[in-house]
N, C-alpha and C positions, 0 to 999 in steps of 0.2 A: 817289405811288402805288406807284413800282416800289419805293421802299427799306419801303415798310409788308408788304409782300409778301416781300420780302426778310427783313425781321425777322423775320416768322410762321413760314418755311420755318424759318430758324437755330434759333429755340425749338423749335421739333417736334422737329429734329434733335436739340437738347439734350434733351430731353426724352426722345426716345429711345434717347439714348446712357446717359443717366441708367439707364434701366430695364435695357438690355441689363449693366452694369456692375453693378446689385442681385443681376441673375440669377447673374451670374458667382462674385458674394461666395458666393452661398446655395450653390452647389456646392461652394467650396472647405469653407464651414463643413458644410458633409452628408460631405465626402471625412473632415477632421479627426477629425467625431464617430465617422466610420466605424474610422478609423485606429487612435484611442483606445479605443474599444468593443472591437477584434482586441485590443491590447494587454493592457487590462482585464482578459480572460477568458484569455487566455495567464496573464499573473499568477499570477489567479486560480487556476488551474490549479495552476499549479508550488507555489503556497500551500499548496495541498491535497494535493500529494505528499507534502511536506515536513510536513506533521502525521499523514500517514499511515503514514511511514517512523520519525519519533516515536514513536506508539503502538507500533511492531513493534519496536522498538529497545527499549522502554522496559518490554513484555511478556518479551521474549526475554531480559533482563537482572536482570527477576525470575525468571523460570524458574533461569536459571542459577546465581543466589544463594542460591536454597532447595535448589536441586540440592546442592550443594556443602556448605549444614547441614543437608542430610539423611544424604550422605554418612557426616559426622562423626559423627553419632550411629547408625546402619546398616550401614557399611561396604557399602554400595549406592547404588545411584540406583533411583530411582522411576518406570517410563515415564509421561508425562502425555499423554495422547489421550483423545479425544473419545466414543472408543467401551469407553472403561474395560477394555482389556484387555495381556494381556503381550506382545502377537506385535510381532514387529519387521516394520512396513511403512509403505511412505509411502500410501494408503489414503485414499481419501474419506470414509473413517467415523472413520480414526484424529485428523482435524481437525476442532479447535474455535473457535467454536461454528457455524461452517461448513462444506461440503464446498467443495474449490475449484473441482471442478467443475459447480456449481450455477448455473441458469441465473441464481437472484437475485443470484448474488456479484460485485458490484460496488464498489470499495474507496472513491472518490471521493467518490459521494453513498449510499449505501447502507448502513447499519449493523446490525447483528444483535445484539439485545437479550436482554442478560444478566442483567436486574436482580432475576433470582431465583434466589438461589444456591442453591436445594436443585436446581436446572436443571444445575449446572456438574459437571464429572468430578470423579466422587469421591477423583482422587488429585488435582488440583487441592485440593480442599478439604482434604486429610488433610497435604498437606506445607506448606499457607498462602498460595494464589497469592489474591492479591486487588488483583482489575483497577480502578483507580480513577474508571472511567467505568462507567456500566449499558449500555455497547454499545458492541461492537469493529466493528471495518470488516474490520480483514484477521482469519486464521483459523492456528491454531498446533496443533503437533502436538513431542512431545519421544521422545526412541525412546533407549533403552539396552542394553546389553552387559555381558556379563561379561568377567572380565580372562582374558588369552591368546585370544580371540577376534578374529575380522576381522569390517568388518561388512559383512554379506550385499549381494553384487551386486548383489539387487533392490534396496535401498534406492538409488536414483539418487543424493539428495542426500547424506544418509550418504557415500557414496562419494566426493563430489564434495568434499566439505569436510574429511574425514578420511583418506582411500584407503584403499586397499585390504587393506592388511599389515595380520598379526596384532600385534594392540593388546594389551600384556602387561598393563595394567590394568582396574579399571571404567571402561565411558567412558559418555558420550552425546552427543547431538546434537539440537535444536532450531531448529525451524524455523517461520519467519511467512513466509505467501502472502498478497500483497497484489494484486486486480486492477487495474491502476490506468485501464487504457483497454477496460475494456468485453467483453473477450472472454477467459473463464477458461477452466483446465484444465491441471493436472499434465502432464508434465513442464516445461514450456518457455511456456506462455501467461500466466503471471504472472508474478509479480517475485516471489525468493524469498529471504529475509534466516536465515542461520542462525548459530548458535553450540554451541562443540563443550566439554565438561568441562575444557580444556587451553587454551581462551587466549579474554580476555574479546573478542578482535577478531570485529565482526560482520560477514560479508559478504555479498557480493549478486549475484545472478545476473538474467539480463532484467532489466538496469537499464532500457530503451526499450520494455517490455512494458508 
């Protein structure tokens, strides 16, 4: 009697050592999937910078190469902005095909659709910029000078990537605004990639923006 009793108790006990020890598994696999899911979307992330930084790299690189045979046959550069005019400013209207201070401008998941080029700036079109997607994430603006000129203190970036001193030739400068985390706005709240008539090196400001 007392060892059947005995037996009962020991099974139960197994039985619920069994259960407590399932539960235990099912946490670690929920902590894992959890851990994997952060990872995933971090990835994920950095993927998407890195195709976005592409696009800006790979716009800003045809800018510069049409700039440079337009030159040859002009003895100029051509300013390319959004708002088709000659004034030297870095401007929400002189960037295309977005302003970057636009509440919708968001570089990661967000894209602004080009796929109608009678839509795109007419110097765009007159010097051959042809973007080979129907819609950019980030947003570009190109600004130039005559030679013996400095370029204007307003220009932030201008400035930043060329200084100050009077530039004894034609120059320009080019620039992609990429939002990449959600909160845009000139000067300082995006990421900004430029390149200047005098060296193919692209560079980057709020790189953590």
């Amino acid at each position: 009697m007392f060892s059947t009793q005995h037996l009962g108790v020991k099974a139960q006990h197994s039985k619920s050592a069994q259960a407590g020890f399932s539960l235990i598994e099912l946490m670690v696999v929920v902590l894992i999937i959890g851990i994997l899911a952060t990872m995933g979307t971090y990835g994920y992330g950095k993927w998407i910078g890195r195709a976005r930084r592409a696009e800006a790299v790979g716009i800003l690189a045809e800018m510069s190469a049409k700039e440079i045979l337009y030159f040859g046959d002009f003895g100029a550069y051509l300013p390319l902005r959004g708002d088709n005019t000659r004034v030297q400013n870095e401007n929400d209207t002189g960037f295309y095909p977005i302003a970057p201070n636009n509440p919708a401008f968001e570089s990661k998941r967000s894209s602004t659709s080009i796929a109608n080029p009678a839509g795109w700036p007419a110097d765009w079109r007159a010097i051959g910029i042809r973007p080979r997607r129907n819609e950019l994430y980030c947003t570009y603006i190109l600004n130039t000078g005559a030679g013996n000129t400095a370029v204007p203190a307003a220009l932030t970036y201008g400035v930043r990537i060329m200084g100050a001193a009077v530039i004894p030739i034609p120059w320009f400068y080019a620039l992609a605004a990429c939002n990449f985390d959600g909160v845009g706005g000139l000067p300082d709240e995006v990421n900004v990639f430029g390149v200047t008539h005098n060296s193919p090196l692209i560079r980057e400001w709020n790189e953590n923006k």
